[in-house]
TIMAR-97223 format. One record per residue (C-alpha): residue number from 1; z, x, y. Coordinates in steps of 0.1 Angstrom, whole numbers, padded with zeros to 4 digits, m for minus. Last residue first. Layout:
N
<atom k="NUM" c3="Z" c1="X" c2="Y"/>
...
END
This chain:
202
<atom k="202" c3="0090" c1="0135" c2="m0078"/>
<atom k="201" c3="0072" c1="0100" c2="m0087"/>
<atom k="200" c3="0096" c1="0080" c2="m0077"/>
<atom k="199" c3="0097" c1="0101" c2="m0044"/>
<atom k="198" c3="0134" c1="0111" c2="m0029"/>
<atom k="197" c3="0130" c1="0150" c2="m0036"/>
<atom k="196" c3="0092" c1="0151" c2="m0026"/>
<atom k="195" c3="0103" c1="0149" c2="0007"/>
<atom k="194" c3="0122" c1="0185" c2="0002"/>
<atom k="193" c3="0086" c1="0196" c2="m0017"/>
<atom k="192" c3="0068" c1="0187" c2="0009"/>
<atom k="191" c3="0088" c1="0208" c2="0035"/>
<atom k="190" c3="0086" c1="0236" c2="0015"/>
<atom k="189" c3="0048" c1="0234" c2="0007"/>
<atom k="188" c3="0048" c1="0231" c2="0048"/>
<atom k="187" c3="0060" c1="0269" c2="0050"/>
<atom k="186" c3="0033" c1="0277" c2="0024"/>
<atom k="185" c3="0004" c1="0257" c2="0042"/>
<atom k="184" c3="0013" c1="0280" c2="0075"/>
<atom k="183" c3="0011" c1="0316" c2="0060"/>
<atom k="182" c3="m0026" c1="0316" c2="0060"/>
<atom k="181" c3="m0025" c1="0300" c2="0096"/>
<atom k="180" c3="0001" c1="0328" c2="0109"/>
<atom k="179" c3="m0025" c1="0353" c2="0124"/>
<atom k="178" c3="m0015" c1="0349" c2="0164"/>
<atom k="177" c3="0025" c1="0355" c2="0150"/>
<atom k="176" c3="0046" c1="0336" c2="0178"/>
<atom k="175" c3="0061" c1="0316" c2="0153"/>
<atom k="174" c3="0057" c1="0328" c2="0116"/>
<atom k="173" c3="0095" c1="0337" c2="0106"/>
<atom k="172" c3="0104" c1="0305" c2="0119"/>
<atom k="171" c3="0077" c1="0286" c2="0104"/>
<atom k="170" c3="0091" c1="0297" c2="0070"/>
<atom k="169" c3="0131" c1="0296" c2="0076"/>
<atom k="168" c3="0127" c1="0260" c2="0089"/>
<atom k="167" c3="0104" c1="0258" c2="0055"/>
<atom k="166" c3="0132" c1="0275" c2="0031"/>
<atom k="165" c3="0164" c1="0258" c2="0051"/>
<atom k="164" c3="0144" c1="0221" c2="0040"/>
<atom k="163" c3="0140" c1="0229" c2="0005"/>
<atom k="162" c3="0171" c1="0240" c2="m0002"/>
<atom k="161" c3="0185" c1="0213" c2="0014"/>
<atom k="160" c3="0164" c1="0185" c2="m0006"/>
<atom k="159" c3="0171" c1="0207" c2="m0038"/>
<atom k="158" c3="0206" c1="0207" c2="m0039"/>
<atom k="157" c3="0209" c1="0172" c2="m0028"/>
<atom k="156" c3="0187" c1="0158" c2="m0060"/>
<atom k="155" c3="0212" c1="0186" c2="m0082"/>
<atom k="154" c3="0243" c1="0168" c2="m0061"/>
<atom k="153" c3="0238" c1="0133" c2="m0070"/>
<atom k="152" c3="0251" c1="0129" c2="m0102"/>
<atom k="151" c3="0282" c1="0153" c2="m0097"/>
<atom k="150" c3="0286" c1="0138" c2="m0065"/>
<atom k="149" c3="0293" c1="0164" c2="m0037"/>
<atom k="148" c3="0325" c1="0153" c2="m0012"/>
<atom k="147" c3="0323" c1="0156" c2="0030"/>
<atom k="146" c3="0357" c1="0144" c2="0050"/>
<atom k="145" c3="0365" c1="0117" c2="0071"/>
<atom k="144" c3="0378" c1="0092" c2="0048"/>
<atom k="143" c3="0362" c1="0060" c2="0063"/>
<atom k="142" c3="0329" c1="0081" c2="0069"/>
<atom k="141" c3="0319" c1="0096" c2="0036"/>
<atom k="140" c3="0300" c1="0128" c2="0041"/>
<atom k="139" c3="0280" c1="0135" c2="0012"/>
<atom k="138" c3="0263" c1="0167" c2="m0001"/>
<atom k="137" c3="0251" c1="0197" c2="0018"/>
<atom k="136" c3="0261" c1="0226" c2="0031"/>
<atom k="135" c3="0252" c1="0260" c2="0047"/>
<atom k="134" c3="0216" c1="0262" c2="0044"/>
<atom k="133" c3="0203" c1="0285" c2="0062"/>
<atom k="132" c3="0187" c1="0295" c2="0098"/>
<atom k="131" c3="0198" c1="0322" c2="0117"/>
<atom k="130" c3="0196" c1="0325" c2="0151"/>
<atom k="129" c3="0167" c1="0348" c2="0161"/>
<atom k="128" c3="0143" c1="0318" c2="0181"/>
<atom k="127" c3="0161" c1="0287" c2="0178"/>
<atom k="126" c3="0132" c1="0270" c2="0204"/>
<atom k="125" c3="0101" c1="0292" c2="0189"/>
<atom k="124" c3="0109" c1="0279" c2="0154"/>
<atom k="123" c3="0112" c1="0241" c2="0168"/>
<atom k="122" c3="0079" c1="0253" c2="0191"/>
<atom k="121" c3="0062" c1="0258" c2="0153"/>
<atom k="120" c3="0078" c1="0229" c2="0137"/>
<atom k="119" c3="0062" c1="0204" c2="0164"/>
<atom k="118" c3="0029" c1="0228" c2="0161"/>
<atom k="117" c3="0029" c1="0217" c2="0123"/>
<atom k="116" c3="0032" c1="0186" c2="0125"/>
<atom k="115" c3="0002" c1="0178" c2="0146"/>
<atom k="114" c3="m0014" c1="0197" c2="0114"/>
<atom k="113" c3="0001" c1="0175" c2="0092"/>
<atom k="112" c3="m0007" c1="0143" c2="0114"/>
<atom k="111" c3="m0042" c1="0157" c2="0112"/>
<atom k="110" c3="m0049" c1="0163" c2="0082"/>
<atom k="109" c3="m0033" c1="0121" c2="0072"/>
<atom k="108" c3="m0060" c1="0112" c2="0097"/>
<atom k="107" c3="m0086" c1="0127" c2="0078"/>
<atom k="106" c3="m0076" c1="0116" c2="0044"/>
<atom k="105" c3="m0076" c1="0077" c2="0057"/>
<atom k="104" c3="m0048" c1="0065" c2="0029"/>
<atom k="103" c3="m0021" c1="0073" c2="0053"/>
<atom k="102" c3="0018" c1="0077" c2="0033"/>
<atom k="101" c3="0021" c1="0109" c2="0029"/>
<atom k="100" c3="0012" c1="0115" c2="0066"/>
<atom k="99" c3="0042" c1="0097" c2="0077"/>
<atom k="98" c3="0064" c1="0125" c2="0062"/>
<atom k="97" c3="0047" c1="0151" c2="0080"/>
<atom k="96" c3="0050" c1="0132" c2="0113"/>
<atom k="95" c3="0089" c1="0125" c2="0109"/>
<atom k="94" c3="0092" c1="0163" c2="0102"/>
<atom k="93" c3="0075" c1="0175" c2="0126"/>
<atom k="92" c3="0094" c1="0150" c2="0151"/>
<atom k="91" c3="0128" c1="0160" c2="0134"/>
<atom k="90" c3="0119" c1="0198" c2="0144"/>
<atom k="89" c3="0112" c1="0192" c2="0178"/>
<atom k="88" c3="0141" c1="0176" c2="0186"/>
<atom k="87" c3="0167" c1="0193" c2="0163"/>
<atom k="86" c3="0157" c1="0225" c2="0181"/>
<atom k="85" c3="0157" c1="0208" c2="0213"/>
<atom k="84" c3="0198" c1="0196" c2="0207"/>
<atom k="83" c3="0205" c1="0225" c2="0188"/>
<atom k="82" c3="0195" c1="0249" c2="0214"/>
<atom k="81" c3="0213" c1="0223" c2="0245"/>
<atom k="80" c3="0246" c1="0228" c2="0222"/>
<atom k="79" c3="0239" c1="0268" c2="0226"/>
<atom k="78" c3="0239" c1="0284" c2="0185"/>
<atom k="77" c3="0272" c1="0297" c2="0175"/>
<atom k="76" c3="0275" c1="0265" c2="0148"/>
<atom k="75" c3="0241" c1="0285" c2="0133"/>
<atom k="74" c3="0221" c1="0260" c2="0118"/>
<atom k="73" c3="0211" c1="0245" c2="0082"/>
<atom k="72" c3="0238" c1="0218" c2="0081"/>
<atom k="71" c3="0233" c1="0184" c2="0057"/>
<atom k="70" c3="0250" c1="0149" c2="0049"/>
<atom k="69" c3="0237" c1="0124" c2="0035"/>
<atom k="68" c3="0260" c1="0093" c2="0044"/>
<atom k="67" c3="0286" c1="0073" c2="0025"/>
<atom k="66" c3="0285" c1="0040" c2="0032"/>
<atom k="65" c3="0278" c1="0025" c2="0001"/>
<atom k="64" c3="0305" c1="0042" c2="m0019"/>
<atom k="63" c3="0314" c1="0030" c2="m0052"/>
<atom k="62" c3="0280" c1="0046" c2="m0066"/>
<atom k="61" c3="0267" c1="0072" c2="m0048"/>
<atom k="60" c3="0243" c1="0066" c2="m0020"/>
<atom k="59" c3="0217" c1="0069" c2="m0040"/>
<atom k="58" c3="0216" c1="0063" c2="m0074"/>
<atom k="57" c3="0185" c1="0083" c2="m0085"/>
<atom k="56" c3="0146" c1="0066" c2="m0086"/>
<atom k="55" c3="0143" c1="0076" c2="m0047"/>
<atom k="54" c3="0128" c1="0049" c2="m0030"/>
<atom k="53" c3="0096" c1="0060" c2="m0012"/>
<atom k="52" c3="0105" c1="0076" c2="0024"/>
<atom k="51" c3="0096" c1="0070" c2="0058"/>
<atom k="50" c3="0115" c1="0093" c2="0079"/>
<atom k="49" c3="0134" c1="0077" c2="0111"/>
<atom k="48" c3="0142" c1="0091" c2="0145"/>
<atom k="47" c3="0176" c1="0091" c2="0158"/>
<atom k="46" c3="0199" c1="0084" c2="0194"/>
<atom k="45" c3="0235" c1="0089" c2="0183"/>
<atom k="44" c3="0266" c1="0066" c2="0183"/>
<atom k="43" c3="0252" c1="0035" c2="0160"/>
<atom k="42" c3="0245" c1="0059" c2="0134"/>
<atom k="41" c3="0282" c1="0075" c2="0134"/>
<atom k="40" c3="0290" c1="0109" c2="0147"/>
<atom k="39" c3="0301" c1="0143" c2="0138"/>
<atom k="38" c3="0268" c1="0148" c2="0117"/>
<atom k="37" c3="0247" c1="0142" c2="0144"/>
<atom k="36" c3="0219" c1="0116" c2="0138"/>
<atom k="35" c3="0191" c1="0115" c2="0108"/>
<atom k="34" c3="0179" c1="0077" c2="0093"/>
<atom k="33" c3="0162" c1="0081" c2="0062"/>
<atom k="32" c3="0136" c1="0053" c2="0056"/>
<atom k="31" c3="0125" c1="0033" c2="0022"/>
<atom k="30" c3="0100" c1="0026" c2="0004"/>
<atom k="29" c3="0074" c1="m0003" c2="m0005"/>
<atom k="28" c3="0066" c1="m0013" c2="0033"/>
<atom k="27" c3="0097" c1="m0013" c2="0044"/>
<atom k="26" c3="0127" c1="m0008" c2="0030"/>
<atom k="25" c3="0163" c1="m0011" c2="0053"/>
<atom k="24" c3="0179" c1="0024" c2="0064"/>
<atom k="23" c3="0196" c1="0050" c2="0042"/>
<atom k="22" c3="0214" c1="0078" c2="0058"/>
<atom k="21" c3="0204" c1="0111" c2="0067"/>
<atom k="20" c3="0236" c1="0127" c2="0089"/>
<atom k="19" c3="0230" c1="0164" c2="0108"/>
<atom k="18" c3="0248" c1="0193" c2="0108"/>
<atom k="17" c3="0244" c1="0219" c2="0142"/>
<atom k="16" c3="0261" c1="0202" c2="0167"/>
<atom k="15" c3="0247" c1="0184" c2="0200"/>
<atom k="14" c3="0220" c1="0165" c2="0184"/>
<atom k="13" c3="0203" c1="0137" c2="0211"/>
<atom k="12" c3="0177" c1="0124" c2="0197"/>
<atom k="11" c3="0144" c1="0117" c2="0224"/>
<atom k="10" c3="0115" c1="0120" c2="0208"/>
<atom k="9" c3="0105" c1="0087" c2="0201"/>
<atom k="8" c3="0083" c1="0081" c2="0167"/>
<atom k="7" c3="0050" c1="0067" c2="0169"/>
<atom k="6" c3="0042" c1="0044" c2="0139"/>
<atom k="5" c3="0015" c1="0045" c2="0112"/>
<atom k="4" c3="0010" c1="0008" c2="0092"/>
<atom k="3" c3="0020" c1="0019" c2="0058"/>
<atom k="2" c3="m0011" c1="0013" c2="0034"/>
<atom k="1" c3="0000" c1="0000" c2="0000"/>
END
């Protein structure tokens, strides 16, 4: 089924370094993930939303509902106004990538990947030396206040932060490089594969 292809807003406002993926309602066959500052609710952020297919795993865990995904790839020593335009461009690339997936007109799904790509590229040129890994990721459930890893979940978690660190790490290592196009399809193959992670057919 086609998904009708949206705009997203660029305006989220991430002052800290972890950010919150939480489910939204389905549309169109799947599913969206929902990203905000970890330290804060949904409601309490500005966000932009991934389409997603419904991931065949229980998720969120069971017994908890409102548990949200939680994941931190950034430097806490990083500037608040860094993280903030980091997180920016970055969620935008992402957002477009994801949206591509789901464009039956090959051509315009090229070019939301390559549109993409220069999001992630000024994201790179934005955090510029700061160092970029993943430093947790699991589930943060709000009423306790504290993170937790499900044993069933955490393998599916695992590899969606893995992923994710491994492109940011990719396209930062490439911006500013005038010969990076060869390098560019392997720093998205990272970025696919963390998508790929909540696909049926993953």
């Amino acid at each position: 089924m086609r998904l009708v292809v949206q705009r997203f807003l660029l305006a989220v406002a991430l002052a800290v370094s972890a950010v919150l993926i939480v489910p939204a309602p389905a549309q169109a066959g799947g599913a969206t993930i929902t990203i905000c500052p970890f330290k804060g609710l949904p409601e309490d952020c500005y966000t932009w939303e991934i389409p997603i297919l419904e991931p065949e795993w229980e998720w969120p865990p069971g017994g908890c509902p409102e548990c949200l995904l939680s994941i931190d790839i950034l430097d806490d020593l990083v500037d608040p106004a860094v993280f903030h335009e980091f997180n920016a461009y970055f969620g935008k690339g992402f957002a477009l990538l994801a949206e591509s997936r789901f464009v039956q007109d090959p051509d315009a799904a090229e070019e939301m990947r390559w549109a993409s790509v220069e999001y992630f590229l000024h994201a790179a040129k934005v955090i510029e030396k700061h160092e970029i890994a993943l430093d947790q990721v699991g589930w943060f459930d709000p009423k306790a206040g504290e993170c937790f890893e499900d044993q069933k979940t955490q393998p599916y978690l695992d590899a969606f932060g893995k992923e994710l660190a491994a492109g940011a790490q990719a396209f930062q290592a490439i911006a500013g490089d005038p010969d990076a196009e060869p390098s560019i399809e392997a720093a998205l193959s990272h970025l696919d594969a963390a998508l790929a992670v909540f696909a049926k057919t993953a």
